[in-house]
C-alpha positions in Angstrom: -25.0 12.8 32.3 -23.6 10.4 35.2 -20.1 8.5 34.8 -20.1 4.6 35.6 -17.3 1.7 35.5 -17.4 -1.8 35.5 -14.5 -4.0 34.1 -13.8 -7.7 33.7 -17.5 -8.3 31.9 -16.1 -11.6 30.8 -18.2 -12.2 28.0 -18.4 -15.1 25.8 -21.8 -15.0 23.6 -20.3 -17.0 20.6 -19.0 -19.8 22.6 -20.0 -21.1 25.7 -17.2 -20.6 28.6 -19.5 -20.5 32.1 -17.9 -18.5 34.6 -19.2 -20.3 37.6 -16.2 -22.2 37.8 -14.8 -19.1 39.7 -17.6 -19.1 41.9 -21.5 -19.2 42.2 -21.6 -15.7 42.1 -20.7 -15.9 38.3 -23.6 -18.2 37.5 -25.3 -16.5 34.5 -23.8 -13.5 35.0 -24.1 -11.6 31.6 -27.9 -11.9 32.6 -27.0 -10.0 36.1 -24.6 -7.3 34.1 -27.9 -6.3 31.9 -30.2 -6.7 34.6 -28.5 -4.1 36.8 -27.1 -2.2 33.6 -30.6 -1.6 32.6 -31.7 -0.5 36.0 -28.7 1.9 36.0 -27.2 3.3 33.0 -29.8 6.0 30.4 -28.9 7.1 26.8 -26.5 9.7 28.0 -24.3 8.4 30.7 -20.7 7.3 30.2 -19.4 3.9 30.7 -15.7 2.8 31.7 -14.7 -0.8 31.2 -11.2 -1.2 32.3 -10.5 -4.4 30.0 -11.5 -8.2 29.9 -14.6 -7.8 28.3 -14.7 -10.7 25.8 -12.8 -13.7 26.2 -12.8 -14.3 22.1 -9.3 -15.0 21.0 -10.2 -12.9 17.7 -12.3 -9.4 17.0 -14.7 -11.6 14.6 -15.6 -13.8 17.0 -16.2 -11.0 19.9 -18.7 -9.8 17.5 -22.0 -10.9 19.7 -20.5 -9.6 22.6 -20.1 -6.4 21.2 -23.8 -6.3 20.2 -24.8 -7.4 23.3 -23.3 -4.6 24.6 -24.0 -2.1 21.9 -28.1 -2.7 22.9 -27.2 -1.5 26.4 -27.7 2.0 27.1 -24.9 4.5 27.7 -21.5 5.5 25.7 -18.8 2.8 26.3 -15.0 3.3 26.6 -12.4 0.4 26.5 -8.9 -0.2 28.2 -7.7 -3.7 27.1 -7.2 -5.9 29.6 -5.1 -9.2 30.0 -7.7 -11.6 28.7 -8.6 -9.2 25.4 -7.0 -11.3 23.3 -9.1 -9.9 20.2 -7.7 -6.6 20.7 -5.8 -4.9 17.8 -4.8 -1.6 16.7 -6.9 1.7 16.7 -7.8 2.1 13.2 -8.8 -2.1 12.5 -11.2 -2.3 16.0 -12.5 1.4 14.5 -13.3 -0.3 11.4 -14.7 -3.6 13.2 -16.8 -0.8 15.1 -18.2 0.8 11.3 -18.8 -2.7 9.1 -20.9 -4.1 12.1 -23.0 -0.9 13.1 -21.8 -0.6 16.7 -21.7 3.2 17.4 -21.5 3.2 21.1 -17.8 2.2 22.0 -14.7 4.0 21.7 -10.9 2.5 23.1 -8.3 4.2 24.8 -4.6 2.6 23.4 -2.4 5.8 23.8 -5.1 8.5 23.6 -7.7 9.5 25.3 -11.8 9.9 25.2 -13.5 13.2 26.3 -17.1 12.8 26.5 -19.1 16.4 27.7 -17.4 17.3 30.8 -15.5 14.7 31.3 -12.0 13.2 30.1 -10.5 9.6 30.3 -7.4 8.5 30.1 -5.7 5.3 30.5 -3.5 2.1 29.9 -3.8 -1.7 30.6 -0.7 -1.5 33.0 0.9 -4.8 34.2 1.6 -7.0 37.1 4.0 -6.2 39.8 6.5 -8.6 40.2 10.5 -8.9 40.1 11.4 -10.5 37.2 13.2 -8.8 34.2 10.1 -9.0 31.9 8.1 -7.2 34.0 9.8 -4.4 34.5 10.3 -3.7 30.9 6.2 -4.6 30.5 5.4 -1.8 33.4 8.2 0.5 32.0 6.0 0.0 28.5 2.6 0.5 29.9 3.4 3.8 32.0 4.9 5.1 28.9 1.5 4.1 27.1 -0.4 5.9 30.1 2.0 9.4 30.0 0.8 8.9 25.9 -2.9 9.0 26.6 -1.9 11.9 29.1 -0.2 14.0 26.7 -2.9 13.2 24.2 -5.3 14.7 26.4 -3.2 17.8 27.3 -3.1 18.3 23.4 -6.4 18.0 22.4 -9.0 18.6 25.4 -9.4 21.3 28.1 -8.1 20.0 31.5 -10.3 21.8 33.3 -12.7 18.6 32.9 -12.9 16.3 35.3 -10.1 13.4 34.6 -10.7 9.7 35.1 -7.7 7.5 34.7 -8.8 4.1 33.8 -6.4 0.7 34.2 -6.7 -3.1 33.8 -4.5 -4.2 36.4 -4.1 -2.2 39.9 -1.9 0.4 39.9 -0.5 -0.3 43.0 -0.3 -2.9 45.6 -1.5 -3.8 49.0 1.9 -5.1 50.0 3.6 -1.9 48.2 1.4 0.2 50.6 2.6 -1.8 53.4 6.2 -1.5 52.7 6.0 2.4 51.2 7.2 1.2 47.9 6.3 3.9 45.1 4.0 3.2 42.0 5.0 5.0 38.6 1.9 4.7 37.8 0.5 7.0 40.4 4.3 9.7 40.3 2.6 10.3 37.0 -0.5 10.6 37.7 0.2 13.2 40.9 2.2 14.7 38.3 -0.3 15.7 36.2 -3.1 16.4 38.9 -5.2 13.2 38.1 -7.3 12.5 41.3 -9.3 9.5 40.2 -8.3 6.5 39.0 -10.2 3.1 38.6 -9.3 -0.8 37.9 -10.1 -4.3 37.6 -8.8 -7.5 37.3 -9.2 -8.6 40.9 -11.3 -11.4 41.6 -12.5 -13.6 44.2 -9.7 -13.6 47.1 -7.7 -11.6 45.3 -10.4 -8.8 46.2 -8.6 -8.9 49.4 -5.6 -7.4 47.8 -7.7 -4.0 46.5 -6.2 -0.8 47.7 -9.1 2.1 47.6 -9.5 5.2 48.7 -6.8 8.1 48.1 -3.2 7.4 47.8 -0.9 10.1 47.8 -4.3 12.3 47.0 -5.0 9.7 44.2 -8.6 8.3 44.4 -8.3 4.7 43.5 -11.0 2.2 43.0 -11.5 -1.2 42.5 -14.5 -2.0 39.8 -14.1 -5.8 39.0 -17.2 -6.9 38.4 -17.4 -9.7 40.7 -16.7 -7.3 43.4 -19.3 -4.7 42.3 -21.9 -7.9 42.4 -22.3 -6.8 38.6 -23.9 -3.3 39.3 -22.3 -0.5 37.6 -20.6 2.0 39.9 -20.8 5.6 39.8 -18.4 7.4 40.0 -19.4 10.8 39.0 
């Protein structure tokens, strides 16, 4: 069993939204993502998708996108992202999951996924920024990611390997720069967590990627723009 993430699939099978308005690179690009996914993933390896998978506004009309992916090889595991609009609570997107005979997804909202020998946990987190709202909305989401810690602590041996999984990055270039902290990775130093993987970046903003380890964290960018739409290994 290998571990793979891509994020920011940016589906849209039940309507049509082309994504090469961001950029030729995004021309057909559900058609690169199984291409390469087929090339890359067997029966038995793990997938992490670190949110904007589907750009339906509902979980209804997601539903071809989840087949879509539901005929690709591997076991998938969700963190929303900012574009999920369709995303609901545990038990209705479970129940989505069961009515439509998709058995190859799990989410992460405030718990976490262990899969053989390996554990994930996670949150969307947020934008960094100075304004009042966002504090409370980071605040919010590193509570929801100490949650899907704990849940692992409770339930799992640590002695896995641990993934943390986010939407947004959980730091910044320009906090780098400056030495600013991230609570996101306090907590996850806290708890021992060396790996952690995101999204969300695209296009220039790639520029703005911090990788490699961060206070011994292991952080890695897995838009999939940036990946070129081939999954990336991580384990």
């Amino acid at each position: 069993m290998s571990v793979y993430a891509i994020g920011d699939l940016h589906l849209s099978f039940n309507e049509e939204k082309p994504m090469d308005i961001f950029g030729q690179k995004w021309k057909k690009h559900e058609i690169q993502i199984e291409y390469n996914w087929l090339r890359t993933i067997k029966n038995d390896d793990l997938v992490i998708l670190p949110g904007d998978f589907s750009w339906a506004i509902n979980i209804q009309d997601a539903l071809k996108d989840f087949q879509f992916l539901n005929r690709l090889p591997g076991k998938k595991v969700f963190i929303k992202g900012n574009h999920d609009y369709w995303w609901t609570t545990l038990k209705s997107m479970y129940e989505f999951l069961d009515e439509n005979e998709i058995d190859s997804v799990d989410f992460i909202m405030n718990n976490a996924i262990e899969y053989e020998n390996v554990i994930v946990v996670g949150t969307r987190g947020w934008s960094f920024n100075d304004t009042e709202n966002s504090e409370k909305m980071l605040n919010r989401e590193v509570i929801r990611l100490k949650n899907s810690i704990n849940y692992a602590k409770e339930n799992f041996d640590l002695n896995k390997k641990i993934i943390c999984a986010m939407h947004y990055p959980p730091i910044t270039k320009t906090m780098v720069e400056e030495n600013i902290q991230s609570d996101y990775l306090e907590l996850l130093k806290k708890y021992d967590i060396k790996n952690c993987l995101y999204g969300h970046l695209h296009g220039m903003s790639h520029s703005e990627a911090v990788e490699g380890a961060i206070d011994g964290v292991n952080l890695k960018l897995v838009s999939s723009d940036y990946l070129n739409f081939i999954p990336y290994k991580i384990a």
